[in-house]
C-alpha angles and dihedrals in degrees: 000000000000121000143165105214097268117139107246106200119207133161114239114228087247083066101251119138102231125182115214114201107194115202112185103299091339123094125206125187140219109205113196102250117182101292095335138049135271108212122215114198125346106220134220120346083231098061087052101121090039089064094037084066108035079051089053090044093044085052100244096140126162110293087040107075108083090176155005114213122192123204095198136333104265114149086244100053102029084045107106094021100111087033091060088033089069093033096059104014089237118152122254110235124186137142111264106241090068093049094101096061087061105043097041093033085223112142101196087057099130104002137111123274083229111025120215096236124029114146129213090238098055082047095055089040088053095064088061089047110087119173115224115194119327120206102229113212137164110235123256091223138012112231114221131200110274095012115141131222097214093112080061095051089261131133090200136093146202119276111186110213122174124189103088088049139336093257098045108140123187121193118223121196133210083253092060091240111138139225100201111168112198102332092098119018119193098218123154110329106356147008125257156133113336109264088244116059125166099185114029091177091053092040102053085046091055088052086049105055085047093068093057095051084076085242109182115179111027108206097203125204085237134033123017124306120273138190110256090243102071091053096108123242126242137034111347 
């Protein structure tokens, strides 16, 4: 997915009035808070001035942001995380086995030395991948799975679910409308698992235990949402 920064409002099928902010191939999300926003991943350093302003045109201002939740800790979702941080004085949540990854700004913290999915298209579309300078920073908070975000205004919890990497998180709403990271990815004809994948056991189980938490709407961290039923069953 291509975007230019612009906030693209849409109302989940739970009812709740969510703001998707699409930066190149990367998704972030405004949760509705209280009277303010929960954020969920903060896309690519380099698209830094592009989600300053669809934040400012969406209405998230300083004072608004309760939180900043990380689904894991990718270059291209952790990427503008310690930069809002000092901008709205929001907490930085993520769960702790991607936290590495973030304060070393190594991406191979935690992962296998030969991952157990890796495509040939997300190889060819790495090359074209180069990561500028990355903030480094250490979480405010660790995230942990079942907790819940009321004490930030929000109905939803914390989901771990590791595949794309150990420390991949997703957020579930009340609603049943999910925040799923990389686990799941909506490219070409149908959605599916993401095209790198580090733990394919882990991942399938995690996309199992989805299905039975009744999900309706899956909000990816690339391509465009999609309701869980059309995730496809059996081996991805």
């Amino acid at each position: 997915m291509t975007g230019s920064g612009v906030p693209r409002p849409t109302t989940a099928i739970g009812g709740a009035h969510i703001t998707t902010i699409a930066l190149a191939s990367a998704n972030c999300y405004l949760l509705p808070a209280g009277s303010g926003f929960v954020m969920v991943d903060t896309g690519l350093p380099s698209r830094r001035a592009d989600i300053d302003t669809a934040l400012a045109k969406a209405g998230c201002v300083p004072g608004r942001l309760q939180l900043i939740v990380l689904t894991h800790g990718d270059y291209d979702h952790a990427g503008n995380a310690a930069h809002l941080r000092e901008r709205f004085g929001a907490k930085l949540a993520m769960h702790r086995d991607d936290v590495g990854r973030v304060e070393r700004g190594d991406w191979n913290w935690g992962l296998k030395a030969k991952p157990d999915r890796f495509s040939a298209l997300f190889r060819i579309a790495a090359l074209f991948i180069k990561p500028g300078p990355f903030d480094t920073f250490q979480p405010d908070l660790y995230l942990e799975d079942g907790q819940s975000l009321d004490d930030y205004g929000s109905d939803a919890r914390v989901l771990h679910l590791p595949g794309h990497t150990p420390g991949s998180i997703g957020i579930l709403t009340s609603g049943r409308d999910l925040f799923c990271g990389d686990l799941l990815a909506n490219f070409f004809f149908r959605p599916g698992l993401e095209f790198f994948i580090n733990d394919l056991t882990a991942a399938r189980a995690s996309v199992e235990r989805l299905r039975g938490l009744g999900v309706r709407m899956v909000y990816p961290g690339h391509g465009r949402p999609f309701p869980m039923e059309r995730l496809p069953r059996g081996r991805a």
